[in-house]
C-alpha positions in Angstrom: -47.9 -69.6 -20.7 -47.2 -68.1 -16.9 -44.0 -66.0 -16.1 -42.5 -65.1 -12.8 -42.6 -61.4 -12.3 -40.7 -61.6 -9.3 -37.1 -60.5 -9.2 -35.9 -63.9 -8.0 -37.7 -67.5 -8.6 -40.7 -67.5 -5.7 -39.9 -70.7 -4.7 -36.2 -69.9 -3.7 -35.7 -70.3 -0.2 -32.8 -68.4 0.5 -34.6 -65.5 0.1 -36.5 -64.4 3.3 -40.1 -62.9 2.6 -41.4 -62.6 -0.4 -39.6 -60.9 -2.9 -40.7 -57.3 -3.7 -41.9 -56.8 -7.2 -40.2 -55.7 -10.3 -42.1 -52.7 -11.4 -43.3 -54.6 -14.2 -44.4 -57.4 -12.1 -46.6 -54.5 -10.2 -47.8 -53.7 -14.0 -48.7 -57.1 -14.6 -50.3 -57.9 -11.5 -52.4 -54.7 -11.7 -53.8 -54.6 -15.5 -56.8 -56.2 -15.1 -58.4 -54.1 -12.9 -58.2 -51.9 -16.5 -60.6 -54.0 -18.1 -62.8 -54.4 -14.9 -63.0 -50.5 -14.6 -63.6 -49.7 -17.7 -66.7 -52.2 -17.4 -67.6 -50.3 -14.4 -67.2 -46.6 -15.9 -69.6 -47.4 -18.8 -72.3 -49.1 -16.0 -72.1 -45.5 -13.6 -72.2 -43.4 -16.6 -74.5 -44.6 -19.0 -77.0 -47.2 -16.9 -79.5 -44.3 -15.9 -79.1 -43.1 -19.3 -80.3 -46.4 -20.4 -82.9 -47.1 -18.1 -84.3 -43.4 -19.1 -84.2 -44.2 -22.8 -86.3 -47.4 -22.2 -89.1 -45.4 -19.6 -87.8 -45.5 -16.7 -88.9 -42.3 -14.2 -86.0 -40.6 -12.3 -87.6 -41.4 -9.1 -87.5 -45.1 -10.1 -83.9 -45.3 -11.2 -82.4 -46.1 -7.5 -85.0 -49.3 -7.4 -83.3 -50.5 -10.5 -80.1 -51.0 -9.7 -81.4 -52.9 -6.6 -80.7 -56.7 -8.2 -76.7 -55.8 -8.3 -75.8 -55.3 -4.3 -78.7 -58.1 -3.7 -76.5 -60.2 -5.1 -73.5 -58.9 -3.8 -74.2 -59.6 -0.6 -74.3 -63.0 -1.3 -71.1 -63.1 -3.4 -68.7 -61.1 -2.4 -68.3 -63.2 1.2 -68.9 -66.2 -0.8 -66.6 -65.2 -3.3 -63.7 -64.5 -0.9 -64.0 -67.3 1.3 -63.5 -70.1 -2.0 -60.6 -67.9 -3.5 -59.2 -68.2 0.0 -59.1 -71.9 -0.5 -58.4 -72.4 -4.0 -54.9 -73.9 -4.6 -55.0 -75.4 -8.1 -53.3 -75.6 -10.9 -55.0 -72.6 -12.4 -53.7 -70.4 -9.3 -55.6 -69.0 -6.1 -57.4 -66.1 -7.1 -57.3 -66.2 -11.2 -60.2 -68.5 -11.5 -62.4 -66.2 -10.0 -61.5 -62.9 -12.2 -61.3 -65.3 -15.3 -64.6 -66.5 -15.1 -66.0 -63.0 -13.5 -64.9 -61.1 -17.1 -66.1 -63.5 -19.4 -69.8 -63.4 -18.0 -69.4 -59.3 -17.3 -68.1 -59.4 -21.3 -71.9 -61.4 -21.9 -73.8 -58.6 -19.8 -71.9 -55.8 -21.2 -73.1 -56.8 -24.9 -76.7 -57.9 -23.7 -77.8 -54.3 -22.1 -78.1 -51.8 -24.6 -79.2 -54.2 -27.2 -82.8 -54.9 -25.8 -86.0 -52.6 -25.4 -87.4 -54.1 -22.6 -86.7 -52.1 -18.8 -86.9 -55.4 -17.2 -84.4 -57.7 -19.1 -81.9 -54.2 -18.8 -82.5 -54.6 -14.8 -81.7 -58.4 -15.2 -78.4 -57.4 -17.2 -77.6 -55.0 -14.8 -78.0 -57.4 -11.9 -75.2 -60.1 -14.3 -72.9 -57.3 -14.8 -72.8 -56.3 -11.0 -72.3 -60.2 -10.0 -69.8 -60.4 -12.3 -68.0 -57.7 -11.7 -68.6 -58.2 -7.8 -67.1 -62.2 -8.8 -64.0 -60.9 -10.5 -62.8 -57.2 -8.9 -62.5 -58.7 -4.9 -60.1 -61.5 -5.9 -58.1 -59.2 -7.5 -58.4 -56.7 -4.2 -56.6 -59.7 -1.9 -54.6 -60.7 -5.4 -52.8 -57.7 -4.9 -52.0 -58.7 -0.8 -50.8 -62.0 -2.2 -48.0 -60.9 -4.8 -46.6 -58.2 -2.6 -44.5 -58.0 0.3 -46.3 -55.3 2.6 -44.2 -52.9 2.4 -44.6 -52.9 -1.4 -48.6 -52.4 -1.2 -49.3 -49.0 -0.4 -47.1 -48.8 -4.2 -49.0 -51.6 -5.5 -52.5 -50.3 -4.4 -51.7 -47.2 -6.3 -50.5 -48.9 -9.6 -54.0 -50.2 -9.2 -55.9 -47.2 -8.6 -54.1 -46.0 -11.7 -55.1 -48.8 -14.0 -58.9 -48.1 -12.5 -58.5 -44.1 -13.2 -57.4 -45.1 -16.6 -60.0 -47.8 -17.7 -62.8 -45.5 -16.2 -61.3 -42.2 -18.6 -61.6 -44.8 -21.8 -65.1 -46.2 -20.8 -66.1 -42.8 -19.6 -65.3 -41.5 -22.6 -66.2 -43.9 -25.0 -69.8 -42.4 -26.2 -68.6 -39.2 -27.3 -65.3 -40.8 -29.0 -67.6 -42.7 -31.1 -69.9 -39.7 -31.9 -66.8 -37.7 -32.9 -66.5 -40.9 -35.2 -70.1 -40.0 -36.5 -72.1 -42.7 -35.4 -75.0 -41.2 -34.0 -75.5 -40.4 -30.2 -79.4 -40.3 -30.4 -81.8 -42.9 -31.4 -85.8 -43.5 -30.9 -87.7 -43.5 -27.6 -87.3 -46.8 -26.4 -84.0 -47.6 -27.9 -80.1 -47.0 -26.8 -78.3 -44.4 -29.2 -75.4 -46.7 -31.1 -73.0 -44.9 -29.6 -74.2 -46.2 -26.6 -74.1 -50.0 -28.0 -70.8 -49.6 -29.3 -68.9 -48.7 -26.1 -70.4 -51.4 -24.1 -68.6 -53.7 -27.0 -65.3 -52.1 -26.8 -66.1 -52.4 -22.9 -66.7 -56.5 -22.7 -63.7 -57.0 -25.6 -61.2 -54.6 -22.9 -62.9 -56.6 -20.1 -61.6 -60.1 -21.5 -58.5 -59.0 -22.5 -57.1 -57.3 -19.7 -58.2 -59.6 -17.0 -56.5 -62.4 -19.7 -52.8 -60.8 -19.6 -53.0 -60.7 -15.6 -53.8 -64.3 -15.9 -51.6 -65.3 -18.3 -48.3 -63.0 -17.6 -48.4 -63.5 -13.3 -47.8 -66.6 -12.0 -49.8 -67.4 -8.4 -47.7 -67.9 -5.6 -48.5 -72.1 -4.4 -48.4 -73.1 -0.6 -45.3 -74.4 -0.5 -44.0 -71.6 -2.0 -45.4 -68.7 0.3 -44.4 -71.9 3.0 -40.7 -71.3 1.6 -41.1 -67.4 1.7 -41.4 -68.0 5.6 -45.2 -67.4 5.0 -46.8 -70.3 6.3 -50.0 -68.6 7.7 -51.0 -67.6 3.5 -50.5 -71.1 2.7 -53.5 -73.0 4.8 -56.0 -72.0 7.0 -56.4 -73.9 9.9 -59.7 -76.5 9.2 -60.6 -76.8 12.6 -60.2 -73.4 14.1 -63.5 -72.9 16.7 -66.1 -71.1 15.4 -67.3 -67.7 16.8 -71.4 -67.5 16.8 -72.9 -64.2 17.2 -75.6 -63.6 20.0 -77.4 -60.7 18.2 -79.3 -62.9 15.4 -82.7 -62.0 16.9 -81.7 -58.1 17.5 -81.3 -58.4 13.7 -84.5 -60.3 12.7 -86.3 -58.0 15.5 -85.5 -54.6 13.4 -86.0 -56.7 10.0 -89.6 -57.2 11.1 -90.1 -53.4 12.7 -89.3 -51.8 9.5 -91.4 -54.2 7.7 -94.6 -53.9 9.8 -93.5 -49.7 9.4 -93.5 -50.2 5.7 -97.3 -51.7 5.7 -98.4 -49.8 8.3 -97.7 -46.0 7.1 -97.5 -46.6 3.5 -93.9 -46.4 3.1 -92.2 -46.8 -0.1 -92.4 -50.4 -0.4 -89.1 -50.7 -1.9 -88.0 -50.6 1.6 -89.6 -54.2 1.7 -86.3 -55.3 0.2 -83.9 -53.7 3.1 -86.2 -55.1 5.6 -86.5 -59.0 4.1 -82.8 -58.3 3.9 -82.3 -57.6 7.9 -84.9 -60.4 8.9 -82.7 -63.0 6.3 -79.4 -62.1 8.2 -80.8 -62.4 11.5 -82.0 -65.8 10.8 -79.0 -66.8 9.3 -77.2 -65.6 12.3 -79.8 -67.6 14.9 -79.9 -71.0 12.8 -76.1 -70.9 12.5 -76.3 -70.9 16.4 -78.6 -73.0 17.2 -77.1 -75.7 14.9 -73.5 -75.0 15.7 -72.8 -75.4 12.4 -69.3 -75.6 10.6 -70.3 -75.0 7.0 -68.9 -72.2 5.0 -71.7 -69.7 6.2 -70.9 -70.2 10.0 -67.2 -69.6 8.9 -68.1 -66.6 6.9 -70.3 -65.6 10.2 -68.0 -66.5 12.3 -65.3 -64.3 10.9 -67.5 -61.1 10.4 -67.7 -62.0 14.3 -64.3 -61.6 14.7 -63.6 -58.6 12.5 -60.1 -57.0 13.3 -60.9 -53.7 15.3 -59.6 -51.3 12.6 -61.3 -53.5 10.0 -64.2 -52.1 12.2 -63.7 -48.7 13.0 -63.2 -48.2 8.8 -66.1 -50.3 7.8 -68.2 -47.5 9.4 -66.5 -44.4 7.4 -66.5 -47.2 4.3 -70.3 -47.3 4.7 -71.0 -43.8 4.6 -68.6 -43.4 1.6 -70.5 -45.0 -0.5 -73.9 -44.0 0.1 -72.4 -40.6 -1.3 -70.8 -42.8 -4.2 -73.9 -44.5 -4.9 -76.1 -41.2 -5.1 -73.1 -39.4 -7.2 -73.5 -42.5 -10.2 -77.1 -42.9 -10.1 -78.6 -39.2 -10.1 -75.3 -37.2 -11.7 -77.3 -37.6 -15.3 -80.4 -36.0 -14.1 -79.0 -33.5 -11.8 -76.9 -32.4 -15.1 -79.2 -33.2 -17.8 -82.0 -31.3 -16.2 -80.4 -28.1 -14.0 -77.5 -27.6 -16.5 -78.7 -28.8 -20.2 -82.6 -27.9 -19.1 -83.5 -31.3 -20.9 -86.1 -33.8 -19.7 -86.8 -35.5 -22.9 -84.5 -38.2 -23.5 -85.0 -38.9 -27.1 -83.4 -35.5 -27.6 -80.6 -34.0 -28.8 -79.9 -31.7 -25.2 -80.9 -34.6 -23.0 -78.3 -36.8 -25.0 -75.8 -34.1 -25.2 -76.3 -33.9 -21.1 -75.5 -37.5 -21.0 -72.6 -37.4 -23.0 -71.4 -34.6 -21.4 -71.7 -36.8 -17.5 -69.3 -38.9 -19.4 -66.9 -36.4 -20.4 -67.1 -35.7 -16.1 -66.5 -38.9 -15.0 -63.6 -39.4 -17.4 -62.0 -36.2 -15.6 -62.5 -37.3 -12.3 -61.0 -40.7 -13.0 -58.0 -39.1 -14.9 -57.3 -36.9 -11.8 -57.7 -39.7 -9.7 -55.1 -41.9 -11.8 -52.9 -38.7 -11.1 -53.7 -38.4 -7.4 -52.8 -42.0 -6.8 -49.8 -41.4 -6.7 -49.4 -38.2 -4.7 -51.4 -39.9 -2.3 -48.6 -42.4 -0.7 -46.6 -39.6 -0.6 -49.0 -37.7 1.6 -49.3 -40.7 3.6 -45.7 -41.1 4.6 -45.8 -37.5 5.6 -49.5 -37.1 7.7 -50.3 -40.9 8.1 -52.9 -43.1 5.8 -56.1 -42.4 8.2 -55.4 -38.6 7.3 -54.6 -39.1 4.2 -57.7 -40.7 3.8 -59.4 -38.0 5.5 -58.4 -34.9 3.3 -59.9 -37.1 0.5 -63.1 -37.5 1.6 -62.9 -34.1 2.7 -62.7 -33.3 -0.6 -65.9 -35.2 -1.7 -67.9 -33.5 0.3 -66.6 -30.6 -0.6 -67.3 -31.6 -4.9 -71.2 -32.6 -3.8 -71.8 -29.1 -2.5 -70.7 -27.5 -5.9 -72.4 -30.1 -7.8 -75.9 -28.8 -6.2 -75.2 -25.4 -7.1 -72.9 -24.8 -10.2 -74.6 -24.4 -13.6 -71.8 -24.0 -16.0 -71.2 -26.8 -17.9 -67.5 -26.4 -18.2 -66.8 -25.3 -14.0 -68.3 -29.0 -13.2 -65.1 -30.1 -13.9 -63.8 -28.0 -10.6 -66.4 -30.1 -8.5 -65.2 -33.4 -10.5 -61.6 -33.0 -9.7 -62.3 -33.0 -6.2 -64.1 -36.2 -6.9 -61.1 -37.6 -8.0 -59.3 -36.7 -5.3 -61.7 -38.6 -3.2 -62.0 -41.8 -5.4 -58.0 -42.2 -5.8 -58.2 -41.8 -2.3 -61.1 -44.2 -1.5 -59.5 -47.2 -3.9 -55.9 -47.7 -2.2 -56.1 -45.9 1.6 -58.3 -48.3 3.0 -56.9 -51.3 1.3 -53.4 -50.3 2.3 -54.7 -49.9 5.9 -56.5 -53.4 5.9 -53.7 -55.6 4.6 -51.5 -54.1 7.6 -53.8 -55.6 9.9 -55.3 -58.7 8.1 -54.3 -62.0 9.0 -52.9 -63.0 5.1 -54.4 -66.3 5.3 -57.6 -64.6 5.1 -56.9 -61.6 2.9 -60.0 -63.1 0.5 -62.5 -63.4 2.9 -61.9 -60.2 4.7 -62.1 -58.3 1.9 -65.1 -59.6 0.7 -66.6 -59.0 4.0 -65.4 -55.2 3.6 -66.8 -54.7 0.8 -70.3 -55.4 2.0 -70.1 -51.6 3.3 -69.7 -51.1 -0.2 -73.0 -53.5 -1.1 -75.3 -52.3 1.8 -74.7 -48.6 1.1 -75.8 -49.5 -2.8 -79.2 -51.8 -1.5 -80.0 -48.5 0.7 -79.7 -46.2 -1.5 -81.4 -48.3 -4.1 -84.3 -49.0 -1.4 -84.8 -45.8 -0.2 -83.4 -43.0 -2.1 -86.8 -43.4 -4.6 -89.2 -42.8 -1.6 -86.9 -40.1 -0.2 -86.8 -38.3 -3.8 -90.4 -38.8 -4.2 -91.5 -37.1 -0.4 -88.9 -34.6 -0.3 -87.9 -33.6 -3.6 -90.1 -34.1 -6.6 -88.7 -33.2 -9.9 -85.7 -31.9 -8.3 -82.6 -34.5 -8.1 -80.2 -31.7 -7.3 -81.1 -32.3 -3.8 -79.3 -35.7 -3.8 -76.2 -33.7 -3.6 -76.5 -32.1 -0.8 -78.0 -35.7 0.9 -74.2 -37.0 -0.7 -72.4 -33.9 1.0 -73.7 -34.8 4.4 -73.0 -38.3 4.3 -69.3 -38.1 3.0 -68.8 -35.1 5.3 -69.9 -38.2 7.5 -67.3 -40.7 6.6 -64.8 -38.2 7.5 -65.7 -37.6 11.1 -66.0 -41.5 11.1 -62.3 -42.0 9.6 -61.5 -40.0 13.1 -62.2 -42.7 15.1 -60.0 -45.1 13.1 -56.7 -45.9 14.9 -54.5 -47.6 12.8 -52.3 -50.4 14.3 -48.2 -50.0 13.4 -46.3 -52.6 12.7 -48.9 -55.4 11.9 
């Protein structure tokens, strides 16, 4: 069963525009993304903690998580070029979040039941591509059901439904502890309280996602056609092709930083970044040469033609989450070790450390739920680049304290600056980009923003080993203050971002 959750039928004609959205219809539209955080809460909080249990050294942790932006890379354009030309009777975007939940639900029960590091990495790499397949459609899904005045509110409904899945999944652990199942377990195996949240984690995955599914019907092409939206409901099939000159400039530095890697000794996880540089510049020269009209030259062609504030954010966008990245990977060790003095991770401090990251992340996601919607109203009264701005300001800010605080309970001060940031970092770009995206191509543009989400992750996977390893051995506090310079970064970056009125 479907339902409307417009005000009026969305195929009436004799309304102009789409219609804006009962605040139930925002509801609907918006309560998947519960599900999908909470998936993601669970990954940042307790993979390291996994990967620990099972052997893993702190300075290999970054490495591990290297399979997930891999393959994001590859789906998230991928992802959001199909959904941009999906018109069936299963809708436009559902097919894609569907199908993403049900094989993040399959990861989700697959990594904490095995012993072996390698088959966790390879869970780990499902759950990212699945959560990569399902969370951009619902990004542009969002762009679809809304009028655009209605998105900077519906982008916040959805940064609350993230802020609250990632306090439940945060949180989950310790809820089941207080529930007496045990938070400990052998070396080499995850604690059950571990195992049990990822459960309650792919069952809330599944069933979220379903009720957006079920309860919010897709808008058709003739509809959004009748809506005075015609550019939404096709996009043009023989539009020329742009083909970018700079394919050997890319495979050039690809092959530099390779011949660096075996030449000084590098870490030779940087291998990975450099195959990665060397594959894109080839892909960018054969496209060329070829003049092809396949859907990579149309997903290289419109990176080509990114629109210029799509541009001037992807920059502050990348250094964003190079801080992110650093914050979810090393926050367990950084705590565990400087605050709980634990290295041992059969142990009951070491475990308590863990637990205790969760309770962390849970508050910053619960103040960011509550900051998202202060933060429209700061917009309206400074702008949404500023906006944006005083939030990564604040994350730079929360990194700084991080390094130095040793109190378990005045981490939360540092966290709640965090969720400042991450309330901010969910909706203000978004709301920017769909003011100045063409709508007929709100999937694929999205998914090609959020590979300065995926190339942040591979580099920080890639490098932030080797960096840990030459710099600061047996000391991941340091990480913090590498996250404080880059976000303090993406703020001077969001200064060069002029957003364009009225599109």
């Amino acid at each position: 069963m479907t339902v409307t959750n417009n005000p009026g039928h969305p195929g009436n004609p004799a309304q102009p525009g789409k219609p804006a959205q009962s605040f139930w219809g925002l509801w609907n539209t918006s309560f998947g993304f519960f599900g999908i955080q909470l998936a993601f809460a669970l990954q940042n909080a307790n993979v390291s903690r996994i990967f620990q249990a099972l052997g893993s050294k702190v300075d290999d942790l970054a490495f591990l998580w290297i399979a997930g932006p891999v393959t994001g890379l590859i789906v998230q354009p991928l992802i959001g070029h199909w959904s941009d030309r999906t018109w069936g009777r299963f809708g436009r975007r559902r097919p894609y979040f569907v199908a993403g939940a049900v094989l993040a639900a399959l990861a989700l029960f697959g990594l904490p039941n095995t012993s072996l590091l390698l088959v966790a990495a390879l869970f780990l790499w499902l759950l990212d591509a699945s959560l990569n397949v399902a969370m951009e459609p619902f990004r542009a899904f969002v762009g679809d059901m809304t009028p655009p005045h209605q998105r900077a509110q519906g982008f916040a409904l959805q940064t609350w439904f993230i802020g609250a899945g990632a306090v439940l999944g945060s949180l989950a652990p310790i809820a089941f502890k207080a529930m007496g199942i045990a938070n400990t377990a052998p070396e080499g195996t995850i604690p059950p309280s571990v195992r049990y949240s990822f459960y309650l984690g792919a069952a809330a995955m599944v069933a979220a996602v379903a009720w957006t599914a079920w309860r919010v019907k897709e808008y058709s092409p003739g509809e959004l056609a009748a809506h005075g939206d015609p550019g939404h409901a096709a996009i043009p099939t023989h539009a020329p092709l742009v083909y970018p000159p700079r394919g050997p400039l890319w495979l050039a530095g690809g092959l530099v930083l390779l011949a660096l890697v075996a030449a000084l000794g590098l870490d030779q996880q940087l291998y990975v970044l450099g195959g990665g540089l060397v594959a894109f510049g080839l892909l960018q020269i054969v496209v060329r040469a070829r003049a092809s009209t396949g859907t990579l030259a149309q997903i290289v062609s419109d990176l080509a033609q990114m629109p210029r504030a799509m541009r001037q954010l992807a920059l502050a966008q990348f250094f964003t989450w190079v801080a992110l990245f650093i914050l979810w990977i090393y926050t367990t060790p950084v705590v565990t070790r400087e605050v709980f003095h634990a290295t041992d991770t059969s142990g009951g401090a070491y475990n308590a450390g863990a637990d205790w990251v969760g309770v962390m992340f849970a508050f910053y996601n619960g103040v960011a739920a509550l900051a998202a919607f202060a933060l429209p109203v700061l917009a309206r009264r400074i702008g949404n680049v500023r906006t944006h701005m005083v939030g990564l300001g604040a994350g730079a800010l929360a990194f700084l304290l991080l390094m130095v605080i040793r109190d378990q309970t005045l981490l939360l001060v540092p966290m709640a600056l965090v969720g400042v940031a991450w309330a901010s970092i969910l909706g203000m770009p978004y709301v920017i980009l769909t003011r100045v995206l063409p709508p007929a191509k709100f999937g694929i543009y999205i998914g090609l923003f959020n590979l300065f989400i995926v190339v942040p992750q591979l580099i920080v996977a890639t490098a932030m080993g080797g960096i840990m390893r030459s710099f600061f051995p047996g000391e991941p506090k340091w990480t913090m203050a590498v996250a404080a310079v880059v976000m303090a970064g993406a703020v001077l970056a969001m200064a060069r971002v002029r957003e364009e009125e009225g599109a």
